[in-house]
Phi, psi and omega in degrees: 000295188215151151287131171214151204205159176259137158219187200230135181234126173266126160202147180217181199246158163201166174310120185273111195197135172316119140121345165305290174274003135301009182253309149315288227267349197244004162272328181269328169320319187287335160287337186092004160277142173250122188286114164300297167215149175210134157252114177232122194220122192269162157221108222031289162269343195245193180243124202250114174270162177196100189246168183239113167198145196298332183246089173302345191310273159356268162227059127347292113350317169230036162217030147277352143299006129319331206075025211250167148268110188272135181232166180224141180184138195269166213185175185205151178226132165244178175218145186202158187303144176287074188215105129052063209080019202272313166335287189301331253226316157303323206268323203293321181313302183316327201290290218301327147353299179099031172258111158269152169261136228247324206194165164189174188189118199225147158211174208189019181279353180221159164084175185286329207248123138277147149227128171266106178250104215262111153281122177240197180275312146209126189315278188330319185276359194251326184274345174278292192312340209249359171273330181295000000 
């Protein structure tokens, strides 16, 4: 049905100002991380970022000249064919499961692979259904 894997998502605010996410990205470049996924959206003056990357530790660590406050929290990402229904046929599982999805955030624009990245009610049980 789907691939699905845990991962770890960092997020923080910073001042919503021209130049912000050069700034993120040219701090984690400078470390040597690589952004699985990011989300970046604003609220209100500020900017709430949400990255997927393998060592938050890291980066952390290289965005800490920012000032920001870092938060941590697992997630699970899946990945499935760029196909037409392929979406509901994960959500519908989960539903019946009785695993809510809390947040999700996906892209599919070139290639054969969606990847998704599902905040749930519980990983485990979402990541055991979605292996069968």
């Amino acid at each position: 049905m789907a691939k699905a894997r845990k991962v770890s998502l960092l997020s923080f605010t910073l001042p919503d100002k021209v130049g912000q996410l050069a700034a993120a990205a040219a701090h984690l470049a400078e470390a040597g991380v690589s952004i699985n996924a990011l989300q970046a959206v604003p609220a209100g003056a500020n900017a709430h970022f949400l990255l997927a990357v393998k060592n938050p530790a890291k980066a952390r660590k290289a965005l800490a000249p920012l000032a920001a406050d870092f938060k941590e929290q697992a997630a699970i990402c899946v990945e499935m064919p760029n196909k037409a229904g392929r979406l509901q046929k994960v959500a519908a599982k989960l539903a019946e499961a009785g695993v809510d999805v809390r947040g999700t955030w996906a892209t599919a624009f070139t290639g054969k692979t969606a990847s998704c990245v599902l905040l749930t009610s519980d990983d485990e049980k979402a990541l055991a259904l979605l292996k069968k």
